[in-house]
C-alpha positions in Angstrom: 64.5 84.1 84.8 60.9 83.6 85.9 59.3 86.2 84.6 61.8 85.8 81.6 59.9 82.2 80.9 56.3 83.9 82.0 56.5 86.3 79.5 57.2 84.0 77.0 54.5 81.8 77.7 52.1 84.7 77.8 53.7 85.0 74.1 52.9 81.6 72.8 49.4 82.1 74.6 48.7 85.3 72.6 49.9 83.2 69.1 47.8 80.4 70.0 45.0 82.5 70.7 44.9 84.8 67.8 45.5 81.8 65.5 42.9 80.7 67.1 40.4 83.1 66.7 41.4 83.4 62.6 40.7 79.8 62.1 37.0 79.9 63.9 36.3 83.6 61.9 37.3 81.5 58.9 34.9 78.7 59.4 32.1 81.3 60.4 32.6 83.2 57.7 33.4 80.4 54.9 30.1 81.2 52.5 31.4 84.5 52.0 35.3 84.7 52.0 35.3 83.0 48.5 35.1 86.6 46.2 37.8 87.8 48.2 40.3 84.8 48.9 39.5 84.7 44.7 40.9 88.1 44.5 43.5 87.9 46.7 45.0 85.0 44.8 44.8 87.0 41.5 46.4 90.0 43.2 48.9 87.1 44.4 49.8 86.2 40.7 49.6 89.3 39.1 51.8 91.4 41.7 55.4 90.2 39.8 54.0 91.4 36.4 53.2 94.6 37.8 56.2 95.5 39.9 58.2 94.6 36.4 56.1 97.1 34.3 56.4 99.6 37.0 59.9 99.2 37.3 60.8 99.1 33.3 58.0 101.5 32.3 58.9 104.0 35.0 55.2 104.6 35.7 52.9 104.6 39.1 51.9 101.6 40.4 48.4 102.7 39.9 48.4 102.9 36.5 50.6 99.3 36.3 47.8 97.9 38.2 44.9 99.2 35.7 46.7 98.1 32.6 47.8 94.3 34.2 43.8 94.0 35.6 42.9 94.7 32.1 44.7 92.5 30.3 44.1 89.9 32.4 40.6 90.5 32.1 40.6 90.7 28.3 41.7 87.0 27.9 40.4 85.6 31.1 36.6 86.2 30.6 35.9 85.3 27.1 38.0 82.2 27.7 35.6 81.5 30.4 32.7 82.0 28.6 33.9 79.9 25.4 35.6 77.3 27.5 32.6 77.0 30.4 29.7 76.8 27.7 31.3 74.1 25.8 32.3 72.3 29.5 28.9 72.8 31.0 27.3 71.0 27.9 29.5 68.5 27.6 29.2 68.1 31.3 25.6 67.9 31.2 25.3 65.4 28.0 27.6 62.9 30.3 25.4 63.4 33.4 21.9 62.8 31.2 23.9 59.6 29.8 25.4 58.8 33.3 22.3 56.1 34.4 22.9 54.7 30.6 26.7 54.2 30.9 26.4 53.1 34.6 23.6 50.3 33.1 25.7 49.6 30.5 29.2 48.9 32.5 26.9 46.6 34.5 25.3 44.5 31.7 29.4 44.2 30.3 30.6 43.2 33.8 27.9 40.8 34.2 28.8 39.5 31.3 32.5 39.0 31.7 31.6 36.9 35.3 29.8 34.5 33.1 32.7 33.8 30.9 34.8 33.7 34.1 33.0 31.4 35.9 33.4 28.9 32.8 37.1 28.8 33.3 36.8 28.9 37.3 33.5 26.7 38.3 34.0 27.0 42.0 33.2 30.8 41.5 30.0 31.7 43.3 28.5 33.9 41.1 25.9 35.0 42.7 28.0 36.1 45.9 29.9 38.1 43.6 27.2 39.9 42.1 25.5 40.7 45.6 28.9 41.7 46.8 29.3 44.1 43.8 25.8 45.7 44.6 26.1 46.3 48.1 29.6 48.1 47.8 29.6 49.7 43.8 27.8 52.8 45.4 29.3 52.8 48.7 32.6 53.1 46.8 31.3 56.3 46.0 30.1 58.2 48.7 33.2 59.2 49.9 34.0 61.5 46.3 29.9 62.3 46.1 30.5 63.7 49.9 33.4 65.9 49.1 32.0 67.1 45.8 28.3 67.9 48.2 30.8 69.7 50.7 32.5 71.6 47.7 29.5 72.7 45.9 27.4 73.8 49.4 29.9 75.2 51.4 31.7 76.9 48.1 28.4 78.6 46.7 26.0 78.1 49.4 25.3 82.5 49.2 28.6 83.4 47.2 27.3 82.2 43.6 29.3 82.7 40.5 27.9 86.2 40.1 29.7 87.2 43.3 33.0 85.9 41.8 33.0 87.9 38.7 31.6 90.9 40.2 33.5 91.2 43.3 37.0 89.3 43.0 38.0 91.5 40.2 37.2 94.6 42.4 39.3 92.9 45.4 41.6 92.3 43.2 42.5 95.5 41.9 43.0 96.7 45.4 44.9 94.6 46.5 47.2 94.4 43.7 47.3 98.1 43.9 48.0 98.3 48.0 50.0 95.0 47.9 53.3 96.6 49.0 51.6 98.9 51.9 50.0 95.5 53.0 53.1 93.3 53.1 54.7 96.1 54.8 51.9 96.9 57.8 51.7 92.8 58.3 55.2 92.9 58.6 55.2 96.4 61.0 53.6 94.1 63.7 56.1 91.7 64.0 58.2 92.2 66.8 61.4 93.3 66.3 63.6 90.8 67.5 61.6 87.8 65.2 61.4 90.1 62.3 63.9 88.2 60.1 63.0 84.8 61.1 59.7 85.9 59.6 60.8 87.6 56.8 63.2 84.5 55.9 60.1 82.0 56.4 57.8 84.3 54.3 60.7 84.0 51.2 61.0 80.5 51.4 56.9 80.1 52.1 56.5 82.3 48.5 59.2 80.2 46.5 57.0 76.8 47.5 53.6 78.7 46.6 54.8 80.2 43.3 56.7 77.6 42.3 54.1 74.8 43.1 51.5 76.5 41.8 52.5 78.0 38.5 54.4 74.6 37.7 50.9 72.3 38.5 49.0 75.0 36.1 51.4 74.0 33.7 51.4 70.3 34.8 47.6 70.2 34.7 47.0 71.8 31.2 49.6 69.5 29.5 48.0 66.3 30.8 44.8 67.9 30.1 45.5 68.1 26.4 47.0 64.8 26.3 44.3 62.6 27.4 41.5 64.8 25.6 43.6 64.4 22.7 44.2 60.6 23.4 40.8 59.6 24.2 39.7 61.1 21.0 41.7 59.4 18.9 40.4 56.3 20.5 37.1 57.5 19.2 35.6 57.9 22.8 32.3 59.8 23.1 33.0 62.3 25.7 36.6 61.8 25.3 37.3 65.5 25.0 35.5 66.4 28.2 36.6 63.6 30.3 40.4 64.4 29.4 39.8 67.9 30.2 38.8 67.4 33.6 41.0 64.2 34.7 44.1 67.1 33.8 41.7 69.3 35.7 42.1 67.7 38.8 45.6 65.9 38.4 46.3 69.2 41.2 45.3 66.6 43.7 48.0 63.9 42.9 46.6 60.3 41.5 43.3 61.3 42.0 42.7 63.5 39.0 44.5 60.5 36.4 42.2 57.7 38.6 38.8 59.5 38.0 39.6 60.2 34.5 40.8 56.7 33.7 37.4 54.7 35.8 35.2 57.5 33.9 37.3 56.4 30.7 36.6 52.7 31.2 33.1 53.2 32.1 32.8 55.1 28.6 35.1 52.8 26.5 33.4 49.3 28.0 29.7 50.3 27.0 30.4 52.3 23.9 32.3 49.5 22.5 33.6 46.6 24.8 36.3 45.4 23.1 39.9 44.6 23.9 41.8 46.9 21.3 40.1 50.1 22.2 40.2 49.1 26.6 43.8 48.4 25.6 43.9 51.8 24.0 42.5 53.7 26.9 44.5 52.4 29.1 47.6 53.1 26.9 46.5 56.9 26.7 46.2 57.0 30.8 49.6 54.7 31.4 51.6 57.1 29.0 50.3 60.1 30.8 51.5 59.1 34.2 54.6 58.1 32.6 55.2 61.4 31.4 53.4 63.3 34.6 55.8 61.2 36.6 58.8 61.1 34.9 59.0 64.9 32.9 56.4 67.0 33.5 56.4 67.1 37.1 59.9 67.0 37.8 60.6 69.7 35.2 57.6 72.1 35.5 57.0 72.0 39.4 60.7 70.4 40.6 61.5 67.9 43.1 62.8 70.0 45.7 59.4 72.3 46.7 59.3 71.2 49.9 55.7 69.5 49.5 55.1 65.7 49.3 52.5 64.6 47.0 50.8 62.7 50.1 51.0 66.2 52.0 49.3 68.1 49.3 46.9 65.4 48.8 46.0 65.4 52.1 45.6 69.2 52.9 43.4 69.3 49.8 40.6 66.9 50.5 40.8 68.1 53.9 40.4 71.6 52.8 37.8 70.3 50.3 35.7 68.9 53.3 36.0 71.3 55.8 35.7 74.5 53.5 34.8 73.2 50.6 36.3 75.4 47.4 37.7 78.1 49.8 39.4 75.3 51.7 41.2 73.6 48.4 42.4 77.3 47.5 43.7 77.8 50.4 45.1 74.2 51.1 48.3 74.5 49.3 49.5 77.7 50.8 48.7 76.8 54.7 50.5 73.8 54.0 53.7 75.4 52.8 53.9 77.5 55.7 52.7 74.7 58.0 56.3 73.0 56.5 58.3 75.7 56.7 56.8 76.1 60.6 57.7 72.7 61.2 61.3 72.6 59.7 61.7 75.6 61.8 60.7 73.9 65.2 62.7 70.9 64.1 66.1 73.1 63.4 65.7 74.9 67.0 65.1 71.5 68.6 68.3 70.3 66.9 70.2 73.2 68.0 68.6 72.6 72.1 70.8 71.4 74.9 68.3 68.5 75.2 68.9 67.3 71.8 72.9 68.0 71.8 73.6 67.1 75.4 75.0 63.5 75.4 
């Protein structure tokens, strides 16, 4: 019985250890794992359509592969280059007018404490100004820190190039091999675990697909509705700043916040009236309306097994840590970190010490 419990000590030990080493290689190695996490991730997506053309087709997997990879290619990199030339002078017209804005919004605000202070006299106005000083760009650092540890530790030697040279390379073999891989991963799990893993992996896959192709989904819609909103409103920059608040509505609330404070910065020194803040924040309201109450629950389901506060949470911490390698790799280590869990909590439920009375 003692060696029995040895032995599976040893086992955890081994685990613990190898998981272990993978997580320090990965920090070591995070300025150059981007091209290939990139390319795994596209072999990821891709692998259903080609097992279905192989299948229907009746032709090698090979030659799936080449014809998938070059369709995918064929819409994916003119898109980028149409879509990431307009973005990145957009982009660069709003940070030029950024100081501007930001002088602006302070001028208005300033403004605004004047006419409060008329209806409230016992308002120190100076102690709010000198309050709104000292903490306007603290407020700020935290999101300026992330974005530093996503830029540096995303493309501090892997640059763009890398991306578009290597990940489609990575990605062709592993899309090609992808069978061959799943099955020599799964060859080295003992025997006796094998279908616990196998039955973790399935449910690990149906949270990762079906999180990820539903927030696409979720992202582009609200993308289009508040670039489409906060043109109609006649916001410079609108198009642009709805693009990217849908952009990063994958990290719950904080995509629709950061669109709707750059919105109000824009709206309050362009024009500074009531009807069009009104408007603005009728274009950001209606979106979480329907985020909350349509698109989400229909496109990515209520039943994924991942809490908004979970995902939130293992993306900034994936952002800060890794920087963009961590945020792609967030959502899938935190799916199998749930599915870990709810495993460990099943077997403690099923334990004499939880069922003994």
């Amino acid at each position: 019985m003692e060696n029995k419990k040895e032995i599976t000590q040893q086992r955890y030990i081994l685990i613990l250890s190898v998981l272990a080493g993978l997580v320090f290689l990965l920090y070591i190695l995070r300025s150059v794992l981007l091209p290939f996490v990139v390319g795994m991730a596209v072999a990821y997506f891709l692998d259903p359509s080609v097992n279905k053309l192989a299948s229907r087709k009746k032709i090698s997997r090979n030659m799936a592969t080449i014809l998938i990879m070059w369709l995918f290619l064929l819409v994916l990199l003119p898109l980028i280059v149409i879509l990431g030339s307009a973005a990145l002078a957009q982009v660069g017209q709003f940070l030029g007018n950024l100081p501007q804005h930001l002088s602006g919004f302070g001028t208005k605000l300033q403004q605004w404490l004047h006419q409060l202070q008329e209806y409230l006299p016992m308002l120190s106005l100076e102690n709010v100004e000198m309050a709104l000083q000292e903490n306007f760009g603290d407020s700020f650092k935290p999101i300026l820190k992330l974005v530093r540890g996503v830029v540096s530790n995303g493309f501090a030697v892997v640059n763009v190039l890398s991306l578009l040279l290597i990940s489609p390379v990575v990605a062709f073999y592993m899309l090609r091999d992808w069978p061959d891989f799943i099955g020599k991963l799964l060859s080295l799990v003992p025997k006796k675990h094998k279908q616990t893993v196998i039955d973790g992996a399935k449910q690990v896959n149906s949270i990762i697909a079906g999180y990820l192709r539903g927030q696409v989904l979720v992202c582009v819609a609200l993308g289009s509705f508040y670039s489409l909103g906060l043109w109609l409103v006649g916001l410079d920059l609108g198009l642009v700043v709805g693009f990217l608040a849908g952009l990063i509505s994958f990290i719950p609330y904080v995509g629709s916040i950061s669109g709707f404070l750059m919105a109000m910065i824009l709206v309050v020194t362009q024009y500074g009236t009531l009807p069009k803040i009104a408007a603005v924040i009728a274009v950001f309201a209606i979106g979480q309306f329907l985020e909350g109450n349509f698109l989400t629950p229909k496109l990515v389901g209520e039943n994924i097994g991942l809490h908004p506060v979970w995902v939130m949470f293992s993306l900034l911490a994936g952002g800060a840590l890794l920087g963009l390698l961590g945020m792609i790799i967030a959502v899938p280590v935190a799916a199998c970190m749930g599915v870990f869990l709810r495993y460990l909590i099943n077997q403690y439920k099923q334990s004499q010490l939880y069922l003994e009375k």
